[in-house]
Backbone bond lengths (Angstrom), bond angles and torsions (degrees), N, CA, C in turn:
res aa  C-N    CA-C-N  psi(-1)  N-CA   C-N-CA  omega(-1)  CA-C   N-CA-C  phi
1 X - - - 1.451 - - 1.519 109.01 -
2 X 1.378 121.36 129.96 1.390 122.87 171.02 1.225 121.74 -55.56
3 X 1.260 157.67 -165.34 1.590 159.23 -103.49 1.496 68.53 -165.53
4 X 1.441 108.23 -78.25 1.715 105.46 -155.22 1.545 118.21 -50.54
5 X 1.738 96.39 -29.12 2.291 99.93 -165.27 1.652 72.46 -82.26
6 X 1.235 133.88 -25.22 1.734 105.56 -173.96 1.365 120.19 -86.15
7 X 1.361 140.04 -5.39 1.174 139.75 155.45 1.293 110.03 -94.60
8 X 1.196 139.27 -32.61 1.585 123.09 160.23 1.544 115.43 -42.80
9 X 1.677 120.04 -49.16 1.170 116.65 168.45 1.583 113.71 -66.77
10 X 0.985 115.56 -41.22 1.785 91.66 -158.68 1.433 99.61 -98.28
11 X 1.639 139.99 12.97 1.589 128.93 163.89 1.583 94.61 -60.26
12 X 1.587 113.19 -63.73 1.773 101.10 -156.45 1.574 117.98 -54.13
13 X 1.843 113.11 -9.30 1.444 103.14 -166.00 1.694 97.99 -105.93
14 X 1.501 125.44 -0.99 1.208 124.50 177.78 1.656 101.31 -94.09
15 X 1.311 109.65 -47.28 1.551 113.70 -161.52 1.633 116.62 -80.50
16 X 1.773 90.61 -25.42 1.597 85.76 -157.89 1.350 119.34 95.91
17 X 1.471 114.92 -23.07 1.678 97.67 -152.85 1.525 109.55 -102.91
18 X 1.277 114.74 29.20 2.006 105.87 -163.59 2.010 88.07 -81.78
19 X 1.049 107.45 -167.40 1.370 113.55 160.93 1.884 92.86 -165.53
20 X 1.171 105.21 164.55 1.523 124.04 -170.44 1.426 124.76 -80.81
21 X 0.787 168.90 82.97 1.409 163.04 -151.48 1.846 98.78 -110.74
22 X 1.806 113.12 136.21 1.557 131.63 159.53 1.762 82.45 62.49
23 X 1.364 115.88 42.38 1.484 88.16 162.12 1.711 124.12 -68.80
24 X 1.395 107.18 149.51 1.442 130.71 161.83 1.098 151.64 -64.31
25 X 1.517 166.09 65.96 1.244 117.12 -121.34 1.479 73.29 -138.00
26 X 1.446 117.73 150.72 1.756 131.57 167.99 1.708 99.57 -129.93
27 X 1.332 104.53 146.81 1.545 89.01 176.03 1.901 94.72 -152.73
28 X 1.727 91.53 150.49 1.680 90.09 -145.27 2.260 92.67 -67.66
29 X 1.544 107.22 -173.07 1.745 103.71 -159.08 1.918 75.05 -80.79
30 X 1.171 147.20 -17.38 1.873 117.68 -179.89 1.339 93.16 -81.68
31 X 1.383 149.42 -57.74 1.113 115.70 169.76 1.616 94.25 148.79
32 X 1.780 100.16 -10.62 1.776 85.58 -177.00 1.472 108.58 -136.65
33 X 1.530 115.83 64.99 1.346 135.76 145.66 1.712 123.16 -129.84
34 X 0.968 116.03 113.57 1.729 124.12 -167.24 1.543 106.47 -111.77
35 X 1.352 100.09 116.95 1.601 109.65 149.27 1.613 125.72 -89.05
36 X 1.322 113.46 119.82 1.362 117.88 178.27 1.856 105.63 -96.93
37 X 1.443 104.77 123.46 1.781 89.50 160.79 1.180 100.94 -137.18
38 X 1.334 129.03 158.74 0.811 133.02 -135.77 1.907 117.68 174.82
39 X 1.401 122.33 162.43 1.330 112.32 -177.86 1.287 104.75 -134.67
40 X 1.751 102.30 128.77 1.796 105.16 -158.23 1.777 93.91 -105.13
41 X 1.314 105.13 166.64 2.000 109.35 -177.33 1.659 79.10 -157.57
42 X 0.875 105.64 114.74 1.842 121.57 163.43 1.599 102.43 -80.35
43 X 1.479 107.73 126.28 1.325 110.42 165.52 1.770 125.37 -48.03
44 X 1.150 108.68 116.26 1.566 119.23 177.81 1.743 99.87 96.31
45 X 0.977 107.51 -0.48 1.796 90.64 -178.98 1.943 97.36 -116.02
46 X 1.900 106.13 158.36 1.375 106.39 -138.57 1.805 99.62 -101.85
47 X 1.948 92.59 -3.28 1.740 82.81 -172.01 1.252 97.35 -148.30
48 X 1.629 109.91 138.87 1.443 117.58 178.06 1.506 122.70 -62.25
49 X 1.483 102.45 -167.62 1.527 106.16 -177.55 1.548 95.39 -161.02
50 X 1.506 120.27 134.64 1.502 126.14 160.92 1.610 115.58 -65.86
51 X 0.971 116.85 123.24 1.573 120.83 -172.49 1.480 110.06 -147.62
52 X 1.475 111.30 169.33 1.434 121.05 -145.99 1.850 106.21 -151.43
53 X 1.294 113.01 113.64 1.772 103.21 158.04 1.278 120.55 -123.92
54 X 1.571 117.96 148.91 1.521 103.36 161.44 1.143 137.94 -125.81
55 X 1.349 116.53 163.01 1.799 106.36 -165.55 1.676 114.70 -108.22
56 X 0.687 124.76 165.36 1.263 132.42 175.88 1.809 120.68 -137.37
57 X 1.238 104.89 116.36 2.241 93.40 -176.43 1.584 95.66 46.18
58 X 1.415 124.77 40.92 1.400 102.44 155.15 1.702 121.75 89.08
59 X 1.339 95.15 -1.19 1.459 109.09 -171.74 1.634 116.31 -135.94
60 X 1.155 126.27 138.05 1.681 137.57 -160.40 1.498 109.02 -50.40
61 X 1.160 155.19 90.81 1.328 148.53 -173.14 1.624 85.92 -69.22
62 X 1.763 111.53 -83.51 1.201 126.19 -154.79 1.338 96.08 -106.51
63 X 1.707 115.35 135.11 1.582 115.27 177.51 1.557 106.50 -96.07
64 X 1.181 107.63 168.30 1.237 119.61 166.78 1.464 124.70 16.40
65 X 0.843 163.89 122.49 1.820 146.75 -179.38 1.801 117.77 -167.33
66 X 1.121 111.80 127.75 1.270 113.37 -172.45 1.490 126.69 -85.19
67 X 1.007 125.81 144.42 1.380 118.48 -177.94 1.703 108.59 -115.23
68 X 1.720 109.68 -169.50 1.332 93.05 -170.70 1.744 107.44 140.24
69 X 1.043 101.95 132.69 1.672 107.39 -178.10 1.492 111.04 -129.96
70 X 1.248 112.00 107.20 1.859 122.60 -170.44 1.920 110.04 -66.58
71 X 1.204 127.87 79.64 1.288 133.22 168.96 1.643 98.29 -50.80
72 X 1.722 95.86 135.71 1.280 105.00 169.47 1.861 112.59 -60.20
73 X 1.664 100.43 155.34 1.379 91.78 169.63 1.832 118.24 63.11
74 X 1.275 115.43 -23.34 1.588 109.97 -159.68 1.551 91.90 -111.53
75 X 1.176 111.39 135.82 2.140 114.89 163.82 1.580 73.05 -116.72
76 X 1.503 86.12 168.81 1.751 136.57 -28.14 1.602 83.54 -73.46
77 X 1.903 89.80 171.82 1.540 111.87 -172.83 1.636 89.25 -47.96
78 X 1.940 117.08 165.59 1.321 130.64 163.02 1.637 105.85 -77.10
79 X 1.016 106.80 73.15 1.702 106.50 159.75 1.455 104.04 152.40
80 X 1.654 94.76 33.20 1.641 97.53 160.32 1.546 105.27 -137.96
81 X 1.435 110.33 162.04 1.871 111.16 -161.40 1.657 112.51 52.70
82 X 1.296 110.25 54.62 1.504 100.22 -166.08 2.006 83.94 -132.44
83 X 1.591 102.16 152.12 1.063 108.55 154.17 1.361 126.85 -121.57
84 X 1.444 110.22 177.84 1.409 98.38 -179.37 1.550 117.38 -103.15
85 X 1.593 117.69 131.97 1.332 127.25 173.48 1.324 133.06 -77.81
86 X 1.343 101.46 -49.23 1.580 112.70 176.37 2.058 107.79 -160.33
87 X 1.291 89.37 158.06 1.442 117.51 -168.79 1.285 120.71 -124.83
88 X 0.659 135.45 -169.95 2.046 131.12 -164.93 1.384 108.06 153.85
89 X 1.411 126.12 153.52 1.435 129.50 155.68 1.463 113.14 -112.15
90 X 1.574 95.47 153.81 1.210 100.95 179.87 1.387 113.52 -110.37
91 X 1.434 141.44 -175.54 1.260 135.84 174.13 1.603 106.03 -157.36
92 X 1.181 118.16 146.66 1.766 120.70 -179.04 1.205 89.78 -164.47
93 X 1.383 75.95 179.20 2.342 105.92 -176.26 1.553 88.06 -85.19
94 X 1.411 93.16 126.41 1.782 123.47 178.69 1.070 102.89 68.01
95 X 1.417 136.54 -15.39 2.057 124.33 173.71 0.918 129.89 -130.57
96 X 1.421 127.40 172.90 1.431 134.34 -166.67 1.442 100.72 -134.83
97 X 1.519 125.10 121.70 1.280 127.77 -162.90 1.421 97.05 -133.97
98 X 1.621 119.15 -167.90 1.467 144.44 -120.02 1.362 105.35 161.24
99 X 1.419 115.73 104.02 1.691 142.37 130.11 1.151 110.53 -80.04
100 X 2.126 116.20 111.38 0.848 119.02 157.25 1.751 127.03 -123.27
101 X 1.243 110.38 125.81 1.640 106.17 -170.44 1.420 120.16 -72.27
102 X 1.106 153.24 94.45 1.467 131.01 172.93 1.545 108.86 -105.39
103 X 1.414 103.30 142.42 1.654 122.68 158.42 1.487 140.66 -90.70
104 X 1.088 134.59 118.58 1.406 150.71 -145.51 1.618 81.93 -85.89
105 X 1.668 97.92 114.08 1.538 91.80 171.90 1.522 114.85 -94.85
106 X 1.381 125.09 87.63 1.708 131.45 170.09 1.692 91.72 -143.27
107 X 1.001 98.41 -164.04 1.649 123.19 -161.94 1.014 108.34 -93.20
108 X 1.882 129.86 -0.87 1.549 106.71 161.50 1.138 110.04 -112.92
109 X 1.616 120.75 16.04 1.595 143.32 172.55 1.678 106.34 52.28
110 X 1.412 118.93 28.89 1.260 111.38 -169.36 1.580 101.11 -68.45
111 X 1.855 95.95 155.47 1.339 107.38 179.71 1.813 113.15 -137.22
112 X 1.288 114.46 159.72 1.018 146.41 -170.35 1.871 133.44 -141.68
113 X 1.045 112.61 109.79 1.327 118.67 -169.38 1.453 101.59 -101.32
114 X 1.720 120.00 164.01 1.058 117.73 178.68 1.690 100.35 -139.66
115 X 1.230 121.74 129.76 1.608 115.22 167.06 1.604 120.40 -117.46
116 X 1.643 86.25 138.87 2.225 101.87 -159.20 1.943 86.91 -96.11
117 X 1.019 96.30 167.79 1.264 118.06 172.53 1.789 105.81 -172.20
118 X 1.328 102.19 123.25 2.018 118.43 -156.61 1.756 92.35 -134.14
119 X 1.673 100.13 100.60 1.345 100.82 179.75 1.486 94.39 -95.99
120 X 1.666 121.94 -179.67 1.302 109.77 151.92 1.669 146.30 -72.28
121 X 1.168 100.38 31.36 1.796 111.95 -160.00 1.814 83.96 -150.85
122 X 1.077 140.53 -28.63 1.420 125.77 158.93 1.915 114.05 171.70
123 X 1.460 102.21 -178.57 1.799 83.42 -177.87 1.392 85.56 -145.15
124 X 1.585 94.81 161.82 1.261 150.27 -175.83 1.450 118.19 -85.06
125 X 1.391 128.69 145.72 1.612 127.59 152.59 1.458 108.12 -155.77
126 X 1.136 115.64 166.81 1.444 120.06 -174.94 1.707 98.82 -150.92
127 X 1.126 110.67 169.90 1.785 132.97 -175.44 1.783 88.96 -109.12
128 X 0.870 89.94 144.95 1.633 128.60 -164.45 1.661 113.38 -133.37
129 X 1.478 106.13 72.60 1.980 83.29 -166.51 1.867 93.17 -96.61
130 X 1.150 129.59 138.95 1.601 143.97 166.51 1.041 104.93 -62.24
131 X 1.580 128.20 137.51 1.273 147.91 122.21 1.988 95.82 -8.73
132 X 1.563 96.75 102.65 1.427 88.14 174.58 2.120 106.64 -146.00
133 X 1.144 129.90 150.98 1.433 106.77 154.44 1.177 150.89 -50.63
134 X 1.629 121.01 -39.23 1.347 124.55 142.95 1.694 126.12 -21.86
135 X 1.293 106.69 -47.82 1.179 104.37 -148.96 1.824 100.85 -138.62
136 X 1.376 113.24 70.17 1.802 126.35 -153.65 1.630 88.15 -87.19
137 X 1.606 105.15 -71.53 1.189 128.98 163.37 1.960 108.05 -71.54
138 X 1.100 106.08 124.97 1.390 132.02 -167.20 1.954 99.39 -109.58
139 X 1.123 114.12 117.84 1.305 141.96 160.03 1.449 140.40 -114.99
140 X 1.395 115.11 79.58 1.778 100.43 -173.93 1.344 102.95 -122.82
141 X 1.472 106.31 134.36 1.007 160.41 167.03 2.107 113.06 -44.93
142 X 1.371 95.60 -82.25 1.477 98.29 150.92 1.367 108.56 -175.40
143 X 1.232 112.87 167.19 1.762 127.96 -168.09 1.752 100.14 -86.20
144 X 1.724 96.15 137.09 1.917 99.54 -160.04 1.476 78.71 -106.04
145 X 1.325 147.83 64.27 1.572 154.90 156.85 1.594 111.96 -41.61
146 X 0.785 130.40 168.47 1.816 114.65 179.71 1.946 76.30 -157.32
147 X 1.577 123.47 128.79 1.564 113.99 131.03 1.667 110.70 -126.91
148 X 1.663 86.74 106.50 1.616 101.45 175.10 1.536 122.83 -81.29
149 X 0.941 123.54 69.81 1.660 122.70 176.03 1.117 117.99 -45.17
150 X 1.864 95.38 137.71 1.696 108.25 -173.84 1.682 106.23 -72.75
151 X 1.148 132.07 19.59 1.600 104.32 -157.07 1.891 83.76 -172.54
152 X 1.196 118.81 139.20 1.697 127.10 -172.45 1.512 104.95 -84.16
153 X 1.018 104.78 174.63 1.308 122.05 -163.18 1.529 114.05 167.29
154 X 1.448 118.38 160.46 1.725 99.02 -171.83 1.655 86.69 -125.37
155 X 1.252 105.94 124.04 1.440 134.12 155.91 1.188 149.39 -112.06
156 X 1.305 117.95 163.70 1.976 105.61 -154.44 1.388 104.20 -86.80
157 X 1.785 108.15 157.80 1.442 117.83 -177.14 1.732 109.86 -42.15
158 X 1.520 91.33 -29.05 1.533 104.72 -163.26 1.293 141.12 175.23
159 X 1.722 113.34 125.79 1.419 126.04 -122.56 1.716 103.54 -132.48
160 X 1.188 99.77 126.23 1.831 92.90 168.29 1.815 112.20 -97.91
161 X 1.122 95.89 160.11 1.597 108.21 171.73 1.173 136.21 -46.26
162 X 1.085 146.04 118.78 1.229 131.91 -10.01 1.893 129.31 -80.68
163 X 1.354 97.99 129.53 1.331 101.09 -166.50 1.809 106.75 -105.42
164 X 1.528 91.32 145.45 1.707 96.38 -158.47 1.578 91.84 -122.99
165 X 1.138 118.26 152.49 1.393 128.16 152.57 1.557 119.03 179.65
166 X 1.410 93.67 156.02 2.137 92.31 -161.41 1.050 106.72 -74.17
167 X 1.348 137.28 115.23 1.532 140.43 144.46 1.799 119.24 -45.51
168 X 1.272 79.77 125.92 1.825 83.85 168.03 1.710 111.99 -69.07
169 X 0.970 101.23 128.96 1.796 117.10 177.98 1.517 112.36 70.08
170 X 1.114 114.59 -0.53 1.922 112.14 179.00 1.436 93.46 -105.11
171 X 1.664 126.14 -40.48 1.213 115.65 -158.95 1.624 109.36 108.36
172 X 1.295 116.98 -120.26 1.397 110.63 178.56 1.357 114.82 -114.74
173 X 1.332 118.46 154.71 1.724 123.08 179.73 1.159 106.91 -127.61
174 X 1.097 129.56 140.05 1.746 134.24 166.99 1.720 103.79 -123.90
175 X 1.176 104.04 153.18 1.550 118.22 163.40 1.301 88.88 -119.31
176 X 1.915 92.93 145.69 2.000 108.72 175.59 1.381 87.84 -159.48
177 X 1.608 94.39 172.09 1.679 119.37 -172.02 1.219 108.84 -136.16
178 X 1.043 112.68 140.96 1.772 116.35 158.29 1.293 118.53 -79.05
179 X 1.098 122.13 126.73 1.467 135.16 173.96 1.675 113.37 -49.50
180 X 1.265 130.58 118.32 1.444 119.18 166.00 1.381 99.66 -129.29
181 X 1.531 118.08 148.89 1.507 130.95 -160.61 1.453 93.10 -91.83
182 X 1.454 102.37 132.05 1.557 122.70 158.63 1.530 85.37 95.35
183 X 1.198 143.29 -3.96 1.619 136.13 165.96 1.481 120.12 -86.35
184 X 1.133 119.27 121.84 1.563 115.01 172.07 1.895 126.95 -44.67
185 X 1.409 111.78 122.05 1.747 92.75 167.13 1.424 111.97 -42.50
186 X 1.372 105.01 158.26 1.262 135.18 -169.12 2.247 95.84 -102.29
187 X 1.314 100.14 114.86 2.195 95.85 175.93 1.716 77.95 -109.49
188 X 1.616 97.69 -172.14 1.371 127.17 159.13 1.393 118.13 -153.51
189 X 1.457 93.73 157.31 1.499 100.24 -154.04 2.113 95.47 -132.18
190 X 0.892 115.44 151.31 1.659 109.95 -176.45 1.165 103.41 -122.42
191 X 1.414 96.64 136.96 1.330 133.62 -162.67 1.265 99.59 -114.44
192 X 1.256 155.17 -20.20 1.438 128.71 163.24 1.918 72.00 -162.39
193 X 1.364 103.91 161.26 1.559 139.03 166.35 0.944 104.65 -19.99
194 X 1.816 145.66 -48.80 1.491 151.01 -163.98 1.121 105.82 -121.93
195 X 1.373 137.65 15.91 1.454 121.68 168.78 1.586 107.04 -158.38
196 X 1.453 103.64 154.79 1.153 108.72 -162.33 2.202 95.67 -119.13
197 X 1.505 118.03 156.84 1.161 96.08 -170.29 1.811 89.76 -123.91
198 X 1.409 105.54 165.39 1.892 95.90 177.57 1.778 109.25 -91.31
199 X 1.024 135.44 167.01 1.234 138.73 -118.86 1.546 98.78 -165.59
200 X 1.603 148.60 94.12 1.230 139.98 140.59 1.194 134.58 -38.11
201 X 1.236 163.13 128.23 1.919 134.56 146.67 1.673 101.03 -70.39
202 X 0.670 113.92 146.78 1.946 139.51 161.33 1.621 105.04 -63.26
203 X 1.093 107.50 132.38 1.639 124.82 -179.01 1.633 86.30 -58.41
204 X 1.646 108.70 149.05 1.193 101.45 172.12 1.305 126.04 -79.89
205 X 1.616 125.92 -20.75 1.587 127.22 159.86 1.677 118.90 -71.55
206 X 1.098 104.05 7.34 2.088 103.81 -173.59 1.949 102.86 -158.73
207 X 1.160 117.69 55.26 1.430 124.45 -173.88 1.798 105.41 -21.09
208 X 1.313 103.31 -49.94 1.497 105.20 -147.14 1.528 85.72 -91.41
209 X 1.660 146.73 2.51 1.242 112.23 136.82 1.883 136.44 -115.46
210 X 1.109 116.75 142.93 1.352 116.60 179.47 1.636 127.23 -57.13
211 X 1.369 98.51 -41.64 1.417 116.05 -161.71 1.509 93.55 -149.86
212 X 1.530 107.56 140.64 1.456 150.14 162.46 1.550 129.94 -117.31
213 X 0.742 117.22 83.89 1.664 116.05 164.70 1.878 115.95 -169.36
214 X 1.195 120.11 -141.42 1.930 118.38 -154.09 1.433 93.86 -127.36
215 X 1.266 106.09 157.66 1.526 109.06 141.31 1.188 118.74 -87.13
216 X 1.129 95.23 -161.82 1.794 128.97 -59.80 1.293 114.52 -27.97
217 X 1.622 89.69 139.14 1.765 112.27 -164.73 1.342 96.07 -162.47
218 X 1.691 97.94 128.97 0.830 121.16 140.96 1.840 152.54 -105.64
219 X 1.384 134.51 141.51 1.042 138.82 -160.76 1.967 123.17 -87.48
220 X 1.329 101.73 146.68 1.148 88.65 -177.30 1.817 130.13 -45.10
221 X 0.869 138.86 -165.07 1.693 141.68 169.39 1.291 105.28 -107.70
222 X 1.659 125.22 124.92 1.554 128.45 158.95 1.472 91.50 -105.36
223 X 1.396 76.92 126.47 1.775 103.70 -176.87 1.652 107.76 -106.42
224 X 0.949 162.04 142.16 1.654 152.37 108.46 1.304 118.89 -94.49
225 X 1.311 99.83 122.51 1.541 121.62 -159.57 1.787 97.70 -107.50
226 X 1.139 119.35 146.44 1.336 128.77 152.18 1.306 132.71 -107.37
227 X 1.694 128.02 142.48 1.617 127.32 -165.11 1.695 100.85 -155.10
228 X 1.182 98.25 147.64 1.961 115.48 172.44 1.592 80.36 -62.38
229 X 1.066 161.72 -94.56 1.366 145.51 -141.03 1.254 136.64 -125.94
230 X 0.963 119.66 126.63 2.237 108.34 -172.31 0.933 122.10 -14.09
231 X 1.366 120.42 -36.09 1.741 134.07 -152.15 1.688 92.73 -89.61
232 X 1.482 104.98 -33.98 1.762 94.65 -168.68 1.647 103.63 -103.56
233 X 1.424 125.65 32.43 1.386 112.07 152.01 1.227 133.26 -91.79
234 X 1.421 112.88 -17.87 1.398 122.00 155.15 1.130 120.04 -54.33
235 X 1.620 127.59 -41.23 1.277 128.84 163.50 1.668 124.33 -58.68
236 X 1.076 115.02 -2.89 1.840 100.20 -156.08 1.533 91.13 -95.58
237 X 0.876 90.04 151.65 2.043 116.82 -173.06 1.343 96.23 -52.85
238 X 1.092 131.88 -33.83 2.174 112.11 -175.43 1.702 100.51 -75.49
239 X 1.200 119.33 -39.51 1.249 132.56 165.00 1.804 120.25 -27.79
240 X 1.320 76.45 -103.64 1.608 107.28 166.20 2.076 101.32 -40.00
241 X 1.211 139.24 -65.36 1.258 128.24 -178.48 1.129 127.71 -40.61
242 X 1.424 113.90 -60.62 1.500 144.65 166.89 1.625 129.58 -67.88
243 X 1.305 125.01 -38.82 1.519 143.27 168.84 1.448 108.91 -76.01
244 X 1.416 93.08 -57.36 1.550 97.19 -165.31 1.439 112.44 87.75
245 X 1.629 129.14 163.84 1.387 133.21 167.94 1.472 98.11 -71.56
């Protein structure tokens, strides 16, 4: 995570002072899992950040968290200084989803969409980059992911996919990925006590990039799913749809 996506995230949870802009809200078809997205601006700081929480029965699963994909060569990360253009819903068997467009407000107007999908057992999103000029030839560097957990727990410097650990009052939580060919796994690495950040490796002939190829492209799905027991998060339908056995 850059210096900048890490003080955009952590002013609103020290100060208090961010407020929300074009919030989102998807909420899974039983009625008590919520995706919030949304665009955070911390009081006194000069550039936003796309960010994401979720709720569960009414209560904070995941706090605050930034998203964001670091283009080689290009500031700021793609999903910071961005506004939002357009919105849409989506609908599927077992979920309720979200097409959202945002535009990079600088002078090469690059843009980036993101699509939610909120089953009842957990949700999904992925990066969405457009067929654009900026960005013909596609270079990233690494994915600025943020999962800020509402509630502590002590976790390792650093974690590969799929990562499990017991939530107080949900039971168990996992984060997982879908596999896409020619894309690097997705590790995590922690960035302060309650949040964990996503993590590229570097091609082994070009360290400092992850990924090579064009748009339009799209990115794998980070999913975190919730289950009554370890054994049944592999099973739960966002899982199982998207992962696959």
């Amino acid at each position: 995570m850059t210096l900048r996506q890490f003080v955009v995230c952590l002013l609103p949870l020290l100060a208090g002072a961010a407020h929300a802009q074009d919030l989102q809200r998807v909420v899974s078809p039983d009625g008590q899992l919520e995706f919030r997205l949304f665009i955070v601006m911390p009081e006194g700081h000069g550039i936003n950040s796309l960010a994401y929480q979720v709720w569960r029965h009414g209560n904070l699963l995941m706090d605050t968290s930034c998203l964001g994909v670091n283009i080689h060569y290009d500031e700021p990360v793609l999903g910071e200084n961005v506004g939002l253009s357009a919105a849409r819903p989506l609908r599927g068997e077992g979920y309720n989803g979200l097409a959202a467009d945002y535009l990079q407000n600088s002078s090469t107007g690059r843009r980036i969409d993101l699509e939610v999908r909120v089953f009842n057992d957990g949700v999904a999103f992925r990066y969405v980059i457009p067929k654009q000029a900026p960005l013909l030839n596609l270079l990233i560097d690494e994915e600025e992911t943020e999962f800020h957990f509402a509630y502590p727990a002590v976790r390792p410097a650093q974690a590969p996919l799929p990562y499990i650990e017991e939530a107080p009052g949900v039971g168990w939580l996992g984060i997982f990925e879908s596999r896409m060919a020619g894309f690097p796994p997705m590790s995590l690495v922690r960035n302060e006590p309650n949040s964990l950040a996503s993590h590229l490796p570097g091609r082994p002939h070009d360290p400092a990039v992850a990924y090579s190829g064009t748009t339009p492209w799209t990115g794998p799905w980070r999913i975190i799913a919730v289950a009554s027991s370890r054994e049944r998060l592999a099973a739960t339908r966002v899982v199982r749809d998207l992962v696959g056995n």
